[in-house]
DSSP file (Angstrom, degrees, kcal/mol; ACC not computed):
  #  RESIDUE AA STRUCTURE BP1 BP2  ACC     N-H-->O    O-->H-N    N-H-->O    O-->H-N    TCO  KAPPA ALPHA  PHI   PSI    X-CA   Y-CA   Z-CA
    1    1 A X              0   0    0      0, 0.0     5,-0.1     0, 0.0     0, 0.0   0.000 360.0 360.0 360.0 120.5  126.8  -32.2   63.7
    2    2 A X     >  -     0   0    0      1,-0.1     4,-0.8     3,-0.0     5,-0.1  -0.086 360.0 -97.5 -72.0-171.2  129.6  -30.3   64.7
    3    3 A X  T  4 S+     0   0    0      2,-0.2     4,-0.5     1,-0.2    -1,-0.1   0.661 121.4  50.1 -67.5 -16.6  129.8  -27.0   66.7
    4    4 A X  T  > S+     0   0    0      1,-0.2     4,-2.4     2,-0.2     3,-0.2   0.777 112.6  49.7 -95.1 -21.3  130.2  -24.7   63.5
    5    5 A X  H  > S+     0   0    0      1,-0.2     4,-1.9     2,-0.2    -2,-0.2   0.853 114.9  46.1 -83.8 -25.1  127.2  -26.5   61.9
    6    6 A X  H  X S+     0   0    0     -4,-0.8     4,-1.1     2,-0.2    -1,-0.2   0.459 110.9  46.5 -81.9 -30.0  125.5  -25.9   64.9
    7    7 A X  H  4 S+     0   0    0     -4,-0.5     4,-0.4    -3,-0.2    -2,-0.2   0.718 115.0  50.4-102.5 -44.8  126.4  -22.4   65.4
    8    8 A X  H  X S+     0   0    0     -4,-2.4     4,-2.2     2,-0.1    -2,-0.2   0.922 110.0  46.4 -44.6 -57.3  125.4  -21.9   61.6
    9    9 A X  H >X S+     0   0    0     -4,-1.9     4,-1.2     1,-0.2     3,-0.6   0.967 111.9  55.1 -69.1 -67.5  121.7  -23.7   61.9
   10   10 A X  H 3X S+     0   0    0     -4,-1.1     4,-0.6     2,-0.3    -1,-0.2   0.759 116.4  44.9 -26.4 -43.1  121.2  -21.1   65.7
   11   11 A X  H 3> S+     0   0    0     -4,-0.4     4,-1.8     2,-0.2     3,-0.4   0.990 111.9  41.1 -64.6 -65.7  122.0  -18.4   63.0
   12   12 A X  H X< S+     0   0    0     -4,-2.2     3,-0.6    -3,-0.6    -2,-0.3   0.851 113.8  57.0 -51.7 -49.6  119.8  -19.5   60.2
   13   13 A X  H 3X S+     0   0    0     -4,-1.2     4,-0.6     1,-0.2     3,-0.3   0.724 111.4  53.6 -74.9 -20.4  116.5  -20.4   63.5
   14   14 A X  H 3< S+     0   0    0     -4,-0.6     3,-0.5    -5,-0.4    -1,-0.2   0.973  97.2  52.8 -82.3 -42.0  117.1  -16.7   64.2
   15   15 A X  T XX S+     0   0    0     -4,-1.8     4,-1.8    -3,-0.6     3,-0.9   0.409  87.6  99.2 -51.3  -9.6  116.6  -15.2   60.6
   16   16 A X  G >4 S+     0   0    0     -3,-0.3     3,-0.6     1,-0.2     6,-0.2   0.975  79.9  45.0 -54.6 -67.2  113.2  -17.2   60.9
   17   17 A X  G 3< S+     0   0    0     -4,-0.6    -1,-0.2    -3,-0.5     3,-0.2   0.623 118.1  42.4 -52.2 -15.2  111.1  -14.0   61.9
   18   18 A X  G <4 S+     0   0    0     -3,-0.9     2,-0.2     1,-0.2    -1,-0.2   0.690 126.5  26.8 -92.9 -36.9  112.6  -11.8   59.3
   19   19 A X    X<  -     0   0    0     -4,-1.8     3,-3.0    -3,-0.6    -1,-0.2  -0.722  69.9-177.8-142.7  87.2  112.6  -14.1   56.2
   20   20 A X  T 3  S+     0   0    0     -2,-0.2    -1,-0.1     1,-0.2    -3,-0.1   0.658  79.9  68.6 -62.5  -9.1  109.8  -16.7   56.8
   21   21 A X  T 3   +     0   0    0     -5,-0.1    15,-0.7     2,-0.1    -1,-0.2   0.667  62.3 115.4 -65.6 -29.3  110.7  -18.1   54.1
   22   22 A X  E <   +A   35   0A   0     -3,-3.0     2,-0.3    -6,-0.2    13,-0.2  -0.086  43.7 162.3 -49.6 151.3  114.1  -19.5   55.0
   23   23 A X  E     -A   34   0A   0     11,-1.1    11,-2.3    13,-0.0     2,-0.3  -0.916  33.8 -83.6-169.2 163.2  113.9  -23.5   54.6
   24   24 A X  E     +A   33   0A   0     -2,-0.3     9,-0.2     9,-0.2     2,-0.2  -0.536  47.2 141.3 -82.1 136.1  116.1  -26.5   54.3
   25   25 A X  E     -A   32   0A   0      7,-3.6     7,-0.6    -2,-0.3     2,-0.2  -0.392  35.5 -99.1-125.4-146.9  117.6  -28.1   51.5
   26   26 A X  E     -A   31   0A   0      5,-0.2     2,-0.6    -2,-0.2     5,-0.3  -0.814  20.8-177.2-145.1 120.2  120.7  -30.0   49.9
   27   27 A X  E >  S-A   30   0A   0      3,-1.2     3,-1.3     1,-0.2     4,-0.0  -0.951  76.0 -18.3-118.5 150.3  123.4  -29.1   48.0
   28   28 A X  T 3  S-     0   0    0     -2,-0.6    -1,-0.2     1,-0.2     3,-0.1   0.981 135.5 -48.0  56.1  50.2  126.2  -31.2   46.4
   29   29 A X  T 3  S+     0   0    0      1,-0.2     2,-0.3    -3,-0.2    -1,-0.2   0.480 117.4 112.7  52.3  14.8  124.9  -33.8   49.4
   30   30 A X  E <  S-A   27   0A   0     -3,-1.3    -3,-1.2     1,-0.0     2,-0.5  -0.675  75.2-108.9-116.7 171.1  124.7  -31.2   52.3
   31   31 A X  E     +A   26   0A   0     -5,-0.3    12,-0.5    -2,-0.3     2,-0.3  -0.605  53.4 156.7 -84.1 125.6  122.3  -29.6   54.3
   32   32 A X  E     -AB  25  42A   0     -7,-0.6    -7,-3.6    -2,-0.5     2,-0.4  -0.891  38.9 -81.9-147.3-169.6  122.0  -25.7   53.3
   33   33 A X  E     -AB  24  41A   0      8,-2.9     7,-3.5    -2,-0.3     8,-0.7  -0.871  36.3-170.7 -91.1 104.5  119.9  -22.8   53.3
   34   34 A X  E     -AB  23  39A   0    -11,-2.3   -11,-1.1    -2,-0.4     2,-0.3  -0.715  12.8-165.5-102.1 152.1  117.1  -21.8   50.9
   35   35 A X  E >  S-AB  22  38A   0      3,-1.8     3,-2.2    -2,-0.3   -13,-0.2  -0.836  82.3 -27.8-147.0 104.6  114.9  -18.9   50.1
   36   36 A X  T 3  S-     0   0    0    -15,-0.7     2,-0.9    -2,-0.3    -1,-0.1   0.960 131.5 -47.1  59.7  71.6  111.7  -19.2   47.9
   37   37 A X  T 3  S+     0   0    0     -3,-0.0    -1,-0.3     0, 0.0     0, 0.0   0.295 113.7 128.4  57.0  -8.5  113.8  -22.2   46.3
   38   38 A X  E <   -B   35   0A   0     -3,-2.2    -3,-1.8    -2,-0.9     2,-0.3  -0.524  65.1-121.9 -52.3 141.9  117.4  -19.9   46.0
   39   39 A X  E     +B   34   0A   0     -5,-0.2    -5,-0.2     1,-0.1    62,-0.2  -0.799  38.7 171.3 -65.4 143.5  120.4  -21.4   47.4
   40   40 A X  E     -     0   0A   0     -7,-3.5    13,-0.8    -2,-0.3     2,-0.3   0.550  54.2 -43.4-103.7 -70.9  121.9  -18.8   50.4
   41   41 A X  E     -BC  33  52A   0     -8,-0.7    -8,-2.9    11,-0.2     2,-0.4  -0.870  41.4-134.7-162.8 174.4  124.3  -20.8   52.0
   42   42 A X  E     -B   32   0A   0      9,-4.7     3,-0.5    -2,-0.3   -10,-0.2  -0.973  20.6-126.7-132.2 124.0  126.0  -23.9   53.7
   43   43 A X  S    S-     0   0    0    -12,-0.5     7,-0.2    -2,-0.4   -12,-0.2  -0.643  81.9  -8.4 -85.9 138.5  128.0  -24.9   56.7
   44   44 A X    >   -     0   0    0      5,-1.1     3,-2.7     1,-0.2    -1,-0.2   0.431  65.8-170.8  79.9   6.4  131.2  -26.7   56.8
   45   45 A X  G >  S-     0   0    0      4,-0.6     3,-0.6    -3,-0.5    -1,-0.2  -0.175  83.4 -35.5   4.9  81.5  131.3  -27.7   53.0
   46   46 A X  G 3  S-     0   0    0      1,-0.2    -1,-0.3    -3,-0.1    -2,-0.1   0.772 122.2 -44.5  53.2  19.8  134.3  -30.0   53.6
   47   47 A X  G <  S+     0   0    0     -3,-2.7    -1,-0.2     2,-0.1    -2,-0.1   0.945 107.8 115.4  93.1  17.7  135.9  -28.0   56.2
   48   48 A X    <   -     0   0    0     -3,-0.6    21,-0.2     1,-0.5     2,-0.1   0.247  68.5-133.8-127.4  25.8  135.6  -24.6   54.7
   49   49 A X        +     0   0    0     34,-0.1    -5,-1.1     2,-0.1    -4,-0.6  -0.470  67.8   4.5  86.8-147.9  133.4  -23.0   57.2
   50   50 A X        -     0   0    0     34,-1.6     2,-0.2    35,-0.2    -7,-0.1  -0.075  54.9-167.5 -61.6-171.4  130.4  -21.1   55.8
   51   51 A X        +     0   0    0     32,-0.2    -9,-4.7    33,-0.0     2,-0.3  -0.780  20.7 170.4 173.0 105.5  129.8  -21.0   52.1
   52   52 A X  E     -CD  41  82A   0     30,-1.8    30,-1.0   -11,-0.2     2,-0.5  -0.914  27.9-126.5-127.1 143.4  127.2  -18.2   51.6
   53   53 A X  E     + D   0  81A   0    -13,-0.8    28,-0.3    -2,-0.3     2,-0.2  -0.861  39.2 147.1 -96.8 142.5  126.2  -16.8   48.1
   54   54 A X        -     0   0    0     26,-1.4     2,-0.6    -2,-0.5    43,-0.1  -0.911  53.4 -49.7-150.1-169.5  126.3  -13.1   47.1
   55   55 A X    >>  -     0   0    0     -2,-0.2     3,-3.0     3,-0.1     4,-0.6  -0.619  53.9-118.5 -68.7 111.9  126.8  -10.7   44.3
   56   56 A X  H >> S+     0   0    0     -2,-0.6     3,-3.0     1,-0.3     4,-2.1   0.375 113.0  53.1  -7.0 -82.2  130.1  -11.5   42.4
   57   57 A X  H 3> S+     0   0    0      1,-0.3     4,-2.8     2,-0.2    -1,-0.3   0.735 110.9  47.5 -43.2 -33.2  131.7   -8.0   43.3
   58   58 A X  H <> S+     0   0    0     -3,-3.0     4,-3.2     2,-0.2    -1,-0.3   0.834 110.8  50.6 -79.4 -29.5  131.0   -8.6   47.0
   59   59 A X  H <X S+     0   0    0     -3,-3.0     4,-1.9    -4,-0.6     5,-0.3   0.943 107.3  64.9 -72.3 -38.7  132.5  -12.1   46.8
   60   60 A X  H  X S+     0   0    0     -4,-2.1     4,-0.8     1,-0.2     3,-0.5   0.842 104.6  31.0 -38.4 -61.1  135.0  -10.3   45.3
   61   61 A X  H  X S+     0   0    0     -4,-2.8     4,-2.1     2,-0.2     6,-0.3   0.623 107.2  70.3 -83.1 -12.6  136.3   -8.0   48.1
   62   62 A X  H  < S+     0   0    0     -4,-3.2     6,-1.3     2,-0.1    -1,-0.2   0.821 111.0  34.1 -79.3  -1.0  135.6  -10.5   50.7
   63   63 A X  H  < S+     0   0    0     -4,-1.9     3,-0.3    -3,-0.5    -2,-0.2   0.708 115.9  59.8 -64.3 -36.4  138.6  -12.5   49.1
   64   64 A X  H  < S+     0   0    0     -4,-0.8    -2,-0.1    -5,-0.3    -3,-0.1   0.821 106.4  41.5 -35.1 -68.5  140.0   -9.4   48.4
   65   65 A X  S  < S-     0   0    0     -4,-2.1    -1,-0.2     1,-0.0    -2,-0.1   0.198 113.2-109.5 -93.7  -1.2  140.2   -8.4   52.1
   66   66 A X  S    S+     0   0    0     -3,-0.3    -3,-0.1     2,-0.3    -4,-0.1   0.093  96.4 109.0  89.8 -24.8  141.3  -12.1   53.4
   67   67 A X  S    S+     0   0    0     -6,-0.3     2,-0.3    17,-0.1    -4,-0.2   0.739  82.7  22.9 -52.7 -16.0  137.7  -12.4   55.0
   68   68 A X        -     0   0    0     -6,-1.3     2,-0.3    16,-0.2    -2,-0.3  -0.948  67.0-138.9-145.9 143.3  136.9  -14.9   52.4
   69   69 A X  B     -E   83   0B   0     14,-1.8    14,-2.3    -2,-0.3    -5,-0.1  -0.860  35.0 -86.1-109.3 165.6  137.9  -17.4   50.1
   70   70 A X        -     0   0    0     -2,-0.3    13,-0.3    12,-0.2    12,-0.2  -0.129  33.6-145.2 -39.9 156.8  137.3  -18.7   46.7
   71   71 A X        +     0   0    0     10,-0.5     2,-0.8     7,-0.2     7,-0.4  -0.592  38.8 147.1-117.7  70.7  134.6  -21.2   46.7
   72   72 A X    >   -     0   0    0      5,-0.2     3,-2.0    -2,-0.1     2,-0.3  -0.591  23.8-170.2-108.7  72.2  135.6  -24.0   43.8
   73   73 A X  T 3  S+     0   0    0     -2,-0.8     3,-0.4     1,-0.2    -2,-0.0  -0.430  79.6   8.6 -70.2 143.1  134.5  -27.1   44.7
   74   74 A X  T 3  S-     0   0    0     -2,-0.3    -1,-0.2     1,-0.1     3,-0.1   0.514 138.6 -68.8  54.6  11.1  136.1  -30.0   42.2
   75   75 A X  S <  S+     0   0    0     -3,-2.0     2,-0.3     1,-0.4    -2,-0.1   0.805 105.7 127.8  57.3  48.7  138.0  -26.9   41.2
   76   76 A X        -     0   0    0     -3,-0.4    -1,-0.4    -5,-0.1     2,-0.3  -0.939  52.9-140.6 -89.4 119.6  135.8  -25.2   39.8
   77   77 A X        -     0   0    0     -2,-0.3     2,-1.0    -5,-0.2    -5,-0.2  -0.575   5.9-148.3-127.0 143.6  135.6  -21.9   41.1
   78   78 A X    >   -     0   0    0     -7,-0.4     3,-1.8    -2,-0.3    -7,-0.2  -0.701   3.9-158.5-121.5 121.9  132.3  -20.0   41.8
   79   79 A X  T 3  S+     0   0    0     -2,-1.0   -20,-0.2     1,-0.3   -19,-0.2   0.605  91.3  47.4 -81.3 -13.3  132.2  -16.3   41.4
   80   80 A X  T 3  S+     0   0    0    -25,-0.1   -26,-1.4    -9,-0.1    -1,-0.3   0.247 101.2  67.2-138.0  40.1  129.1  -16.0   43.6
   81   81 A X  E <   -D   53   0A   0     -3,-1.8   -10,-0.5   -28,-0.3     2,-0.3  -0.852  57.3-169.4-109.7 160.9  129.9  -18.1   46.5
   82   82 A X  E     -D   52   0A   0    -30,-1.0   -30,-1.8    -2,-0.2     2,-0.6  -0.982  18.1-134.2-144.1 140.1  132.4  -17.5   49.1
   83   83 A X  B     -E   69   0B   0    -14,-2.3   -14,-1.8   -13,-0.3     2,-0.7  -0.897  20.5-166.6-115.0 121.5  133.7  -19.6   51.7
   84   84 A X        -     0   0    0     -2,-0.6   -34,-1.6   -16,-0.2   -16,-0.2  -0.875   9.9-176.7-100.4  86.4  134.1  -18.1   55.1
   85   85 A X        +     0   0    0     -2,-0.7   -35,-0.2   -36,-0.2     2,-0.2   0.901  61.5  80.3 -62.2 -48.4  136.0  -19.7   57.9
   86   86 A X     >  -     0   0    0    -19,-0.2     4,-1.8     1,-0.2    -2,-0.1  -0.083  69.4-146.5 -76.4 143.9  135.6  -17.5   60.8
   87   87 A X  T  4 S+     0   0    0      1,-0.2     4,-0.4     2,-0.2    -1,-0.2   0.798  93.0  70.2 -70.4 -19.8  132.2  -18.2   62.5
   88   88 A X  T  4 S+     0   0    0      1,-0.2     4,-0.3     2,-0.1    -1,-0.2   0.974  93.3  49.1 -54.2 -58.5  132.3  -14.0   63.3
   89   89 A X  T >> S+     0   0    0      2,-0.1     3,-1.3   -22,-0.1     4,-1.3   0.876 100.0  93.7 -67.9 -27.2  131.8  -12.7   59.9
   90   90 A X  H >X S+     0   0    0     -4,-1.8     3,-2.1     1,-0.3     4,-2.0   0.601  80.4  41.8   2.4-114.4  128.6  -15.6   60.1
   91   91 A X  H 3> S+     0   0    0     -4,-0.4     4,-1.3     1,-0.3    -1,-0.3   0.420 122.5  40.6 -56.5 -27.2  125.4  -13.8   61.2
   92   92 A X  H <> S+     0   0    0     -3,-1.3     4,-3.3    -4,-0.3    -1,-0.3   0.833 121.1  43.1 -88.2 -38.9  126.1  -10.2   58.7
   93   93 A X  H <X S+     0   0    0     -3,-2.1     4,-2.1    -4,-1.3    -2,-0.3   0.934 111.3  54.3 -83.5 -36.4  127.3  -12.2   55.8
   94   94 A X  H  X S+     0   0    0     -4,-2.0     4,-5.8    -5,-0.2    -1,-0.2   0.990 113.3  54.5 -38.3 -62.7  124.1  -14.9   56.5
   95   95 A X  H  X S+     0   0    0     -4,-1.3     4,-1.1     1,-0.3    -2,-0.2   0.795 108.2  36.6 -66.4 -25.7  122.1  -11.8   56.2
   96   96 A X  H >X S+     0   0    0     -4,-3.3     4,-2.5     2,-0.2     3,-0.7   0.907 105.0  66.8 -86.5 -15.9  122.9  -10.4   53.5
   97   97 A X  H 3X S+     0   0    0     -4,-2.1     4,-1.7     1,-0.2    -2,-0.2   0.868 107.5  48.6  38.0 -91.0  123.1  -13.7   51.9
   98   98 A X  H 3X S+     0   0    0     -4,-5.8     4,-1.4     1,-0.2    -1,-0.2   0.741 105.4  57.9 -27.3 -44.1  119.2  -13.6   52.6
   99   99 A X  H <<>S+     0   0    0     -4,-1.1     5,-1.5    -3,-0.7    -2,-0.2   0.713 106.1  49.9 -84.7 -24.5  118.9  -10.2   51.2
  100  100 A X  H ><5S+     0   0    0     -4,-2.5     3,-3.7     2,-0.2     4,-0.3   0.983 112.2  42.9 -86.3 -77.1  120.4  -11.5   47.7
  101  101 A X  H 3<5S+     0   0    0     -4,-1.7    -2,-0.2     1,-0.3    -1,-0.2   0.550 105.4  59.8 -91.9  11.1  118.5  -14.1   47.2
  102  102 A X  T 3<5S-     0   0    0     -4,-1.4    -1,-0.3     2,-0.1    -2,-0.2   0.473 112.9-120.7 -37.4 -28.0  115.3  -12.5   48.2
  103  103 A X  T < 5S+     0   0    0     -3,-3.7     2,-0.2     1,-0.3    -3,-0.2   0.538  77.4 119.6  58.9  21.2  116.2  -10.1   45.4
  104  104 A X  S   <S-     0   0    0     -5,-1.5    -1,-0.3    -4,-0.3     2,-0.3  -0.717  76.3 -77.8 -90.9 153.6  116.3   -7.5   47.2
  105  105 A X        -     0   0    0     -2,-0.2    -5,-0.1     1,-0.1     3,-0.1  -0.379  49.8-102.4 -93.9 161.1  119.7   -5.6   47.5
  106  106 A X        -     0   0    0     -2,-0.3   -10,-0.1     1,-0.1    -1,-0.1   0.082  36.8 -98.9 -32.6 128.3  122.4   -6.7   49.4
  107  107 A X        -     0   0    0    -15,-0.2     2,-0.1     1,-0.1    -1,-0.1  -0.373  33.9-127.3 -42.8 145.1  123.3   -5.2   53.0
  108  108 A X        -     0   0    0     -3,-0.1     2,-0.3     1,-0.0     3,-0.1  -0.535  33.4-122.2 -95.4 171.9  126.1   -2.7   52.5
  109  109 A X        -     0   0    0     -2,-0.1    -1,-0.0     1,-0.1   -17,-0.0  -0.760  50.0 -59.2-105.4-179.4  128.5   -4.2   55.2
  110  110 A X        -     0   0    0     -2,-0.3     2,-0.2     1,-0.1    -1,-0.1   0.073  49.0-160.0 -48.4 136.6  129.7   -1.5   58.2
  111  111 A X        -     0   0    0     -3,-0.1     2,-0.4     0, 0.0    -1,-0.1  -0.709   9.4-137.0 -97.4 170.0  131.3    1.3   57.2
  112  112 A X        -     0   0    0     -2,-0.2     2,-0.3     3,-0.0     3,-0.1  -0.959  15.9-129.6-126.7 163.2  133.3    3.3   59.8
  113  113 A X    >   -     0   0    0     -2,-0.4     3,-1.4     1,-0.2     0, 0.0  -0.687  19.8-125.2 -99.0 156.6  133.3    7.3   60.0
  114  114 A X  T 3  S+     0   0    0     -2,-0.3    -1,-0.2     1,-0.2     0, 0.0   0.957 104.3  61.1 -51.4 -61.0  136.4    9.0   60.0
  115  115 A X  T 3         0   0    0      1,-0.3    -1,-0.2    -3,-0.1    -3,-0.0   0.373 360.0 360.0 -66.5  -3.7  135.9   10.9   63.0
  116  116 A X    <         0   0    0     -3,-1.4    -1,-0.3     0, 0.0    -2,-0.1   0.445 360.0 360.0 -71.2 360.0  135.6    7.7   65.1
């Protein structure tokens, strides 16, 4: 296991208390993230860091905004994953992640006030 899968799963043992639900799976032959049988997300998919599901408009602008990439594996593309190299955006994008397939809605992510 490398350090970013490592660094993922320490993310995922932390959500424990919040979403008791969280459990281990597989997809496509990796180890990922479940909620009440949802996929949330996956580390290290081939090298493309996280790989988190949300709502299509949100995958949208984190591609949008360079935080994210398409997620197409066999080149296929999937409108409601995104694959997220840097290990920062992790732990917000994990949660809401959670929050989607909980079916509850999605954390909005930070906003900043003007006056800051």
């Amino acid at each position: 296991m490398g350090v970013d899968d490592e660094h993922f799963w320490s993310l995922v043992e932390a959500l424990r208390d919040e979403a008791p639900r969280i459990e281990e799976g597989t997809m496509m032959g990796s180890r990922c993230v479940r909620l009440g049988g949802e996929f949330v997300a996956l580390p290290g998919f081939k090298d493309t860091g996280m790989v988190v599901k949300l709502p299509r408009e949100r995958v949208a602008a984190l591609v949008a905004d360079g935080t994210g990439r398409p997620f197409a594996p066999a080149g296929r593309v999937f409108r409601e994953w995104v694959a997220v190299p840097n290990p920062e955006h992790w732990p917000a994008l994990l949660r809401e992640g959670v929050a989607f397939a909980g079916g509850s809605a999605p954390a909005a992510p930070p906003t900043q006030d003007a006056t800051d």
